[in-house]
C-alpha positions as CSV (number, residue, x, y, z in Angstrom):
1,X,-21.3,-19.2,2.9
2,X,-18.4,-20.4,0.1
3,X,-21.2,-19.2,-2.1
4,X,-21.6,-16.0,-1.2
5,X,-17.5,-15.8,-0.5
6,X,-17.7,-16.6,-4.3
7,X,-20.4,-13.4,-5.3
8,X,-17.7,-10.7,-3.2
9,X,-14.8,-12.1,-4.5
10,X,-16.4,-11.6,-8.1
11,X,-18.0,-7.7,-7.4
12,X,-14.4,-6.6,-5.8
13,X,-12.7,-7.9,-9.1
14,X,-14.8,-6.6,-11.4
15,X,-14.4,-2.9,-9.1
16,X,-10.9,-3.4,-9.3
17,X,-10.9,-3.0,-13.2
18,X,-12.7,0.4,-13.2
19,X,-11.5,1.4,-9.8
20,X,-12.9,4.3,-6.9
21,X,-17.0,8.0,-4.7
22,X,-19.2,10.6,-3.8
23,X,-21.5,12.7,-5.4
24,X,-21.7,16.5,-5.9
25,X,-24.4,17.3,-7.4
26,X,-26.0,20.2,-8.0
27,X,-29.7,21.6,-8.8
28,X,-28.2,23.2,-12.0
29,X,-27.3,19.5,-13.4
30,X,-30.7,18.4,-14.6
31,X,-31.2,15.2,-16.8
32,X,-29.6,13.8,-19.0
33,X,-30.1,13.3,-22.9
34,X,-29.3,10.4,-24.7
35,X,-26.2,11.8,-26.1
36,X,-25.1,14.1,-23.2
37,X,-24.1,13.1,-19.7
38,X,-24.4,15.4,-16.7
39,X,-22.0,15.1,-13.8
40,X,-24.8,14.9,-11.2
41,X,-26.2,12.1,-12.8
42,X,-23.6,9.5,-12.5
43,X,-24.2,7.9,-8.9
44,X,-28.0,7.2,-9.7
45,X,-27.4,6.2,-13.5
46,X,-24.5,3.8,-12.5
47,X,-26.4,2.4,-9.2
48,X,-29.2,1.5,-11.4
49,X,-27.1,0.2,-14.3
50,X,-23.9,-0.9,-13.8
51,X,-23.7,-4.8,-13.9
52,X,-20.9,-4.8,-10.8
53,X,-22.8,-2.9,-8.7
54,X,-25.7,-4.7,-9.3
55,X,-24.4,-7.5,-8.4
56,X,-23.0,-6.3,-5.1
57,X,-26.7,-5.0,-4.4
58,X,-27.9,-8.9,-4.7
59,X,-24.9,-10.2,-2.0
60,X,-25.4,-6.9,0.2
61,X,-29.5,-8.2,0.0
62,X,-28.6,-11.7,1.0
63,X,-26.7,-11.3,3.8
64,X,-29.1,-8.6,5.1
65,X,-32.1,-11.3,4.8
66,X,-30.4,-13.7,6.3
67,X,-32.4,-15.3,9.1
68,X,-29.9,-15.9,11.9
69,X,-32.5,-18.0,13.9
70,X,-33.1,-20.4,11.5
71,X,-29.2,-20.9,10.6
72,X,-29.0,-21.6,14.9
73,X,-32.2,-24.4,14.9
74,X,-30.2,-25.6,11.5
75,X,-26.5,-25.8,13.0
76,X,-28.5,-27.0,16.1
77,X,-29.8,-30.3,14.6
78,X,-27.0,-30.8,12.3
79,X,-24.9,-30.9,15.7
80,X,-27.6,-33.2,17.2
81,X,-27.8,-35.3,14.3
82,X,-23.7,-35.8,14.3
83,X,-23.3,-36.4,18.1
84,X,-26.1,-38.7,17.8
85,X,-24.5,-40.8,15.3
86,X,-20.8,-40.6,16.8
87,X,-22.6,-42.3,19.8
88,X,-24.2,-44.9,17.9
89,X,-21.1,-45.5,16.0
90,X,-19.4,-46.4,18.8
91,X,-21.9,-49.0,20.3
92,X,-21.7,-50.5,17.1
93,X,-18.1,-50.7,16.6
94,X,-18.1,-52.2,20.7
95,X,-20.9,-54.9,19.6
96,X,-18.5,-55.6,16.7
97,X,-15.9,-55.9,18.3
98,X,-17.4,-58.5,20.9
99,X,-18.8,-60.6,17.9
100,X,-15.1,-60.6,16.5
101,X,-13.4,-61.5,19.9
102,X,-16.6,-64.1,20.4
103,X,-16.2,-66.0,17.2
104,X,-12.8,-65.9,17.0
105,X,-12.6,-67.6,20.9
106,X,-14.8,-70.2,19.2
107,X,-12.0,-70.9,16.4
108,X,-9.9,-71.8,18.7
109,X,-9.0,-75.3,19.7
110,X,-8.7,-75.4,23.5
111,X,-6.5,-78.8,23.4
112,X,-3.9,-76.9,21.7
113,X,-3.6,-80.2,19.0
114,X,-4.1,-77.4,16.1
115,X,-1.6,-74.6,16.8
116,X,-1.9,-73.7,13.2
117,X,-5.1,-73.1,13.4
118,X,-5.3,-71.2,16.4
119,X,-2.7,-68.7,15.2
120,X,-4.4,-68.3,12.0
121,X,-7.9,-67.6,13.9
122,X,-5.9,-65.0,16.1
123,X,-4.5,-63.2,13.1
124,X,-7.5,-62.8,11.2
125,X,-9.4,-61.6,14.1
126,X,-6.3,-58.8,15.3
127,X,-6.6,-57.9,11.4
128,X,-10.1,-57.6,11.2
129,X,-10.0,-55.7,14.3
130,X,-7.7,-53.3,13.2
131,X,-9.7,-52.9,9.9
132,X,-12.8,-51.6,11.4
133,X,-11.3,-49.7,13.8
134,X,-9.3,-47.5,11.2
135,X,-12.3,-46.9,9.3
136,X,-14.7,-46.0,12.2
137,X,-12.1,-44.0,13.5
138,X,-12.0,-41.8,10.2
139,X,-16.0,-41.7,10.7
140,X,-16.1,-40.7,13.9
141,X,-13.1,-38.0,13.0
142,X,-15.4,-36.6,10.4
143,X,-18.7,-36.5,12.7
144,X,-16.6,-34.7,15.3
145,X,-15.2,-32.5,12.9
146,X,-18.8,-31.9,12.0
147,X,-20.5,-31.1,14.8
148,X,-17.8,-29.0,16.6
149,X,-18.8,-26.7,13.2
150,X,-22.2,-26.9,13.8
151,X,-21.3,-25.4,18.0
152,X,-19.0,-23.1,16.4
153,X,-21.9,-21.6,14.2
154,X,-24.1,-21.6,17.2
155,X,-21.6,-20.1,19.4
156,X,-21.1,-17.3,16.5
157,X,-24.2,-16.6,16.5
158,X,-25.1,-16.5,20.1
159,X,-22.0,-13.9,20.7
160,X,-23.2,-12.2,17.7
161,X,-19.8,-12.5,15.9
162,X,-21.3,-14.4,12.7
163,X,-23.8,-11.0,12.5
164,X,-20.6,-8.6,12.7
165,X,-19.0,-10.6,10.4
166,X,-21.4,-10.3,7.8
167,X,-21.8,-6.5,8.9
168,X,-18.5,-5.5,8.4
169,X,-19.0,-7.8,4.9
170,X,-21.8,-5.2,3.8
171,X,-19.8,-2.7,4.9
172,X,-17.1,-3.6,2.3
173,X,-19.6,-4.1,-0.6
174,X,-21.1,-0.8,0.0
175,X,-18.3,0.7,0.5
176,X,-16.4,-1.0,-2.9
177,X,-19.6,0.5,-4.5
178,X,-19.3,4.0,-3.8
179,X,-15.8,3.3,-4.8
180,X,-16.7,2.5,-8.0
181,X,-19.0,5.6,-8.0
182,X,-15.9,7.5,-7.4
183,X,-13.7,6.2,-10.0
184,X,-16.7,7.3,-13.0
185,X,-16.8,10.7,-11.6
186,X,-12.9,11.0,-11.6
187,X,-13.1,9.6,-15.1
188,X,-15.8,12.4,-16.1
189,X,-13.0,15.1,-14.5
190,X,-10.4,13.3,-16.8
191,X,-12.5,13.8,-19.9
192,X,-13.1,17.3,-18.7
193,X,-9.3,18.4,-18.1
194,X,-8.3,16.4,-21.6
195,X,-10.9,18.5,-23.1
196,X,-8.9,21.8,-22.2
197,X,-5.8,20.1,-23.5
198,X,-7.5,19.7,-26.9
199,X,-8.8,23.1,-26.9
200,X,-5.0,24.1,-26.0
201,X,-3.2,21.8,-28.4
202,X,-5.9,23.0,-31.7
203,X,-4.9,26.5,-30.9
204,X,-1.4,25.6,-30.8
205,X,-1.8,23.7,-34.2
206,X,-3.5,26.5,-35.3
207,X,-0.7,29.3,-34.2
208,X,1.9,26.6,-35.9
209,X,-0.3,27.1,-39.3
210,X,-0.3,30.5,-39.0
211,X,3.6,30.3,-38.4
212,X,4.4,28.0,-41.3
213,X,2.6,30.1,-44.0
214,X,4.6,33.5,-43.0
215,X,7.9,30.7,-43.6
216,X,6.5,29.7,-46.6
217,X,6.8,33.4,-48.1
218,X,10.1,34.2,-46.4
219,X,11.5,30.8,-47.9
220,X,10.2,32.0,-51.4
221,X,11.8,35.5,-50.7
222,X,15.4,33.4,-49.7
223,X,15.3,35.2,-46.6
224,X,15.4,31.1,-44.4
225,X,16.2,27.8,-45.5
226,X,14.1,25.1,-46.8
227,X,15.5,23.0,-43.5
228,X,14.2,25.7,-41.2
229,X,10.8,25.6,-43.0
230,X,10.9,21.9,-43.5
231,X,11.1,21.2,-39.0
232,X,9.0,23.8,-38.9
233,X,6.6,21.0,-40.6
234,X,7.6,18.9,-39.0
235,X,6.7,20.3,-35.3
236,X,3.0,20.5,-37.3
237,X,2.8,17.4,-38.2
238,X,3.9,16.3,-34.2
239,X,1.3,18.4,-32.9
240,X,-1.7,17.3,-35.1
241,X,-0.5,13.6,-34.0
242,X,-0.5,14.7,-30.6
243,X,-3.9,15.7,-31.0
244,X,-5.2,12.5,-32.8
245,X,-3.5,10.4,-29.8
246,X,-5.3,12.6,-27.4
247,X,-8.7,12.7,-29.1
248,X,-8.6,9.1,-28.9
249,X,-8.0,9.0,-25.0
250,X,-11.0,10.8,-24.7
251,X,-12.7,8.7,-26.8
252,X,-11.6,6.0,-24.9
253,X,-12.4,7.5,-21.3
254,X,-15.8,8.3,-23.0
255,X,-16.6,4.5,-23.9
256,X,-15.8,3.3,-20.4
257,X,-18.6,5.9,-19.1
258,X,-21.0,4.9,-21.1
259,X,-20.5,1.5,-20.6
260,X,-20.7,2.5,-16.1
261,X,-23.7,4.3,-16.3
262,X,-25.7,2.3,-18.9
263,X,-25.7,3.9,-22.2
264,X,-24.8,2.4,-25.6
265,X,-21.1,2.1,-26.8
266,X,-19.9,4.8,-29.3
267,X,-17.3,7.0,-27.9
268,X,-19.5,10.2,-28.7
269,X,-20.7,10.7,-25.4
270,X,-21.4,14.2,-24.7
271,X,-20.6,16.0,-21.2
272,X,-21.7,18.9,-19.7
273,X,-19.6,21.7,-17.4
274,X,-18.1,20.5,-14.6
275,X,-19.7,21.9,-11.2
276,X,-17.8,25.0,-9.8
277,X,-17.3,24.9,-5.8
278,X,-18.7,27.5,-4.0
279,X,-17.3,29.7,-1.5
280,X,-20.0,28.0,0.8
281,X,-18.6,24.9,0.4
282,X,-15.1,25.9,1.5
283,X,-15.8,27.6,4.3
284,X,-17.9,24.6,5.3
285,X,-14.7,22.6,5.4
286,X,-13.7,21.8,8.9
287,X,-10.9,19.4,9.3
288,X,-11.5,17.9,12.4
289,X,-15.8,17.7,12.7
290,X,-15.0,15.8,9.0
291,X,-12.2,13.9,10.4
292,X,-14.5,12.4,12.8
293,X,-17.2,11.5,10.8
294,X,-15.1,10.0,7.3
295,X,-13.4,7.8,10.6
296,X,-16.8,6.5,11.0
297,X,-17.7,5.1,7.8
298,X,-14.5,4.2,6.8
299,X,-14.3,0.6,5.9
300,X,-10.6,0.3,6.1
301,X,-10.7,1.5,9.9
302,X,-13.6,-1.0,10.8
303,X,-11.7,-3.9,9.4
304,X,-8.5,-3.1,11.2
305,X,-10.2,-2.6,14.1
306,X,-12.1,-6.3,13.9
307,X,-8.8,-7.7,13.3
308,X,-7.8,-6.2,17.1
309,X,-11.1,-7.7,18.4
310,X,-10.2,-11.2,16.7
311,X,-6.9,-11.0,18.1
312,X,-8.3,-9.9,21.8
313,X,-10.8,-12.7,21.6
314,X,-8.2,-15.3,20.4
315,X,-6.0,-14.3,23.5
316,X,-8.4,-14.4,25.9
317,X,-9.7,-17.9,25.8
318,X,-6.3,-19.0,25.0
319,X,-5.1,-17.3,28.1
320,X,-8.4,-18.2,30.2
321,X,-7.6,-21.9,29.4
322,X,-4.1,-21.6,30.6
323,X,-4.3,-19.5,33.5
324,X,-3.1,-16.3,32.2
325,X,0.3,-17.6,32.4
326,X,3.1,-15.3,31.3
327,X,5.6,-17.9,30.7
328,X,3.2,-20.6,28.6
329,X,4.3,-20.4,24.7
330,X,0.5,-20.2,23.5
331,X,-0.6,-17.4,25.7
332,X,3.1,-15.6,24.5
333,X,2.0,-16.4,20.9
334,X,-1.2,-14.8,21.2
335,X,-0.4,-11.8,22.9
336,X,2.0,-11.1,20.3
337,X,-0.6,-11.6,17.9
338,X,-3.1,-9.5,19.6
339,X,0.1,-6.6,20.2
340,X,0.4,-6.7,16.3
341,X,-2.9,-6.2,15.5
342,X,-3.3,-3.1,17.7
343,X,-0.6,-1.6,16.8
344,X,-1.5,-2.5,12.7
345,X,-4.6,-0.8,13.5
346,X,-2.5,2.2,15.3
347,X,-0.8,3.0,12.0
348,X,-3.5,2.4,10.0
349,X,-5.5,5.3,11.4
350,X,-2.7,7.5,11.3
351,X,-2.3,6.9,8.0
352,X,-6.1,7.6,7.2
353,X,-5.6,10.8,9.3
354,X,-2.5,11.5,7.4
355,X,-4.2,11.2,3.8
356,X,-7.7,13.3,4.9
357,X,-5.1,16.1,5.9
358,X,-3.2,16.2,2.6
359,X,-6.7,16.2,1.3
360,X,-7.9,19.2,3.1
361,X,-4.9,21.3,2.4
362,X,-5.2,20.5,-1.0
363,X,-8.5,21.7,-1.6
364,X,-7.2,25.1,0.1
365,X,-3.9,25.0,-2.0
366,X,-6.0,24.7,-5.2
367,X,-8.2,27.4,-4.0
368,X,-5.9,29.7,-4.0
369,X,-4.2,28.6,-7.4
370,X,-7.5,29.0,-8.7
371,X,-7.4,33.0,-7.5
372,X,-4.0,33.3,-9.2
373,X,-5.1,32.1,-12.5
374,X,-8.2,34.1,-12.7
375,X,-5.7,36.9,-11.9
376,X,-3.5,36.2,-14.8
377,X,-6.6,36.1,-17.0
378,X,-7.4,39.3,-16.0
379,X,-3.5,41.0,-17.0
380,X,-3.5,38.8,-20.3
381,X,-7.0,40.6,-20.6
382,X,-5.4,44.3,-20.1
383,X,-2.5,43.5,-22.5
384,X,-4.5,42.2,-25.6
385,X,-6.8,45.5,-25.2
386,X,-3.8,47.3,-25.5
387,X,-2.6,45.2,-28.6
388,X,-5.7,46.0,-29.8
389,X,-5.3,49.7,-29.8
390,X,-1.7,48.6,-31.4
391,X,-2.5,47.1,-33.9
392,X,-5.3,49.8,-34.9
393,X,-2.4,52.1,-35.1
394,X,-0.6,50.1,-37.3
395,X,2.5,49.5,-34.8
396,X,2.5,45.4,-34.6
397,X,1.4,42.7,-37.1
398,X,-2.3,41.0,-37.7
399,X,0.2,37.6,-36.5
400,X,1.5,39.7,-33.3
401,X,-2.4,40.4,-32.0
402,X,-3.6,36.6,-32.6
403,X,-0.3,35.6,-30.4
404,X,-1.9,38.1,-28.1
405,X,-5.4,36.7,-28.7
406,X,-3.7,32.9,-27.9
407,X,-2.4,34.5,-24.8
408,X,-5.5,35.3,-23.6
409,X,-7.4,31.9,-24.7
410,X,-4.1,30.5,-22.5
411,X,-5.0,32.2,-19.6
412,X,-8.8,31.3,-20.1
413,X,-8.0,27.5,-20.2
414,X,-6.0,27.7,-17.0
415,X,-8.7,29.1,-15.0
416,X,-10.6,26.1,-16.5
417,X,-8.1,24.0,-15.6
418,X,-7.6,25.7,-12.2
419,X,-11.7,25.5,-11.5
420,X,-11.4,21.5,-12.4
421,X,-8.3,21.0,-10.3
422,X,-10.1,22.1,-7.4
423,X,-13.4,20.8,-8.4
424,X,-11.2,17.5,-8.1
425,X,-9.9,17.8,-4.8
426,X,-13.0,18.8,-3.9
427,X,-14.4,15.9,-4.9
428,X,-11.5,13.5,-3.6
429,X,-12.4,15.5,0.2
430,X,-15.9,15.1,0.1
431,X,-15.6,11.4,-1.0
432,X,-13.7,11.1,2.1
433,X,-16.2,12.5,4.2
434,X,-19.2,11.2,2.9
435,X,-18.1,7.5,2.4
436,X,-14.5,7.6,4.3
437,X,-12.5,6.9,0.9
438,X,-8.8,8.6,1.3
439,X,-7.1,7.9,-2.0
């Protein structure tokens, strides 16, 4: 068992380093190539090669193999074994004792002309006594000790609490799994979203460029100082650093994929578009049918909740073996226990139900931010057809239209952005539901 303690404690540590999962996948998202990874692909990928799920797999196996009625015929003769030799113990230390007391009347002189002696005989035979009873006492300590485990294992498994232990144990390794799952495809949306920022921040370099040379001729022409042109530099030089720090994020979030879902380290990992969400899907949403079943299969819940069983089953045979009496200070002590525990569990699914709300209403709040942005697109769209017919005429600058052009590859990013921001809380939801994960 301290063995297998030792394989969870090293799967949840390693999830803890890359974090939370679900999977929306879609018929579009195909394969993947060796330089390109698909959205769709992640949970398979990283369930058949990621080392930390991997190793979860192998302790979920062994506890699912375990064969409960040889671990009761095994606790069963350890306990026979250890009573057996308690009880032999004892006889032996009685017959020692008898010898001691026997040879140590003999020692003695019954005329009383060797006091001395007598008192000497006496003392070694109290210390000798007192010896072996010291050190049988620690043995017979140890083989109580031992088989009152060996019953407690029985008992565990004849009430079928050593089974729901190692249930609810599965149930957090599967459960830290899809977590993991999770925390990939929130790392793919990351990638995804920095990806618009880099389109953004190139066009702004770009515009900056653009900028810099009309300064450039107005400085030659004296018309603004060599200051104004000089931060006007500067802001360029800000940007394109900008744009080096967040190139290398990428790279960075990139590496960490590859490394989850099996492929070789280089930072060059291509990805493809992002799923949108489908008016289906929304209107599929129903907050309380999903309530109900992410409460299911949420690992959080079932662990607060056998934390109220423990308690209940603690107070019961503490207040069975003292007649249920109000006033006794272990029965108060355990119903206090038991009271905290229910009401621990009270607040914990409130604060589950809590989180799947704010989940729900953000998928509709992003929903509808994703309507306004396409809806801004569209006015950016009608304005920069009429710069177009502007600038034809000759009444605003080449530089005036490609502002307009920017404001319209503005727009288009933040329907992208809008479309991923939903895709996201889409994702966070469905996680939820599917595996009962509310982050």
């Amino acid at each position: 068992m301290k063995n297998r303690w030792k394989v969870l404690c090293l799967a949840l540590a390693v999830t803890l380093i890359f974090g939370s999962a679900s999977v929306l996948a879609t018929p579009e998202d195909g394969d993947d190539t060796s330089a390109t990874l698909v959205y769709g692909s992640i949970d398979s990928l990283m369930r058949k090669n990621y080392p930390a799920i991997l190793a979860m797999d192998e302790s979920i196996a062994q506890l699912e193999e375990l064969d409960y009625e040889s671990i009761k015929n095994e606790a069963f003769d350890g306990w026979y074994t250890a009573l057996d030799m308690k009880s032999q113990l004892e006889s032996l230390l009685t017959n020692v004792n008898y010898a001691i007391d026997t040879i140590s009347n003999a020692a003695l002189d019954p005329t009383g002309e060797d006091p001395v002696g007598a008192a000497a005989a006496a003392g070694t035979s109290a210390i000798l006594n007192s010896y072996i009873a010291a050190n049988a006492a620690s043995t017979i300590s140890s083989l109580e000790s031992a088989y009152k485990s060996c019953e407690e294992i029985m008992d565990s498994i004849r009430d079928g609490s050593m089974q729901r232990s190692n249930e609810l144990i599965i149930m957090q390794l599967k459960s830290a799994e899809n977590q993991t799952v999770v925390m990939a495809e929130t790392l793919y949306i990351s990638v995804k979203s920095l990806e618009v920022s880099e389109s953004a921040l190139k066009r702004s370099i770009a515009a900056l460029e653009r900028t810099i040379t009309e300064l450039e001729l107005r400085a030659n022409l004296g018309q603004i100082s060599a200051l104004t042109l000089a931060q006007a530099k500067g802001g360029l030089t800000t940007a394109k650093s900008g744009l080096a720090t967040l190139q290398m994020n990428i790279r960075t979030l990139s590496m960490q994929l590859e490394v989850m879902v099996g492929k070789n380290i280089s930072g060059d990992l291509g990805t493809s578009s992002l799923p949108e969400v489908t008016k289906e899907q929304l209107d599929a949403m129903n907050l309380q049918s999903d309530l109900t079943n992410a409460k299911k299969v949420s690992y959080e819940l079932a662990s607060a909740k056998d934390s109220v069983d423990q308690a209940k089953k603690e107070y019961d045979k503490i207040a069975e073996s003292n007649s249920y009496s109000p006033t006794n200070y272990r029965v108060q002590q355990a119903s206090h226990t038991y009271n905290s525990a229910k009401f621990t569990y009270d607040g914990t699914v409130k604060n589950f139900e809590l989180g799947f709300n704010l989940l729900y209403y953000q998928v509709k709040d992003k929903a509808q931010a994703l309507e306004a942005a396409k809806a801004a697109l569209s006015l950016a769209q009608t304005k920069h057809e009429a710069n177009e017919l502007k600038y034809k005429q000759g009444s605003i600058s080449k530089n005036a239209l490609l502002a307009s052009q920017d404001e319209v590859s503005e727009a288009k990013d933040n329907v992208t952005t809008a479309k991923y921001d939903l895709f996201s809380a889409y994702h966070n939801y469905n996680a939820a539901v599917k595996y009962g994960i509310v982050n």
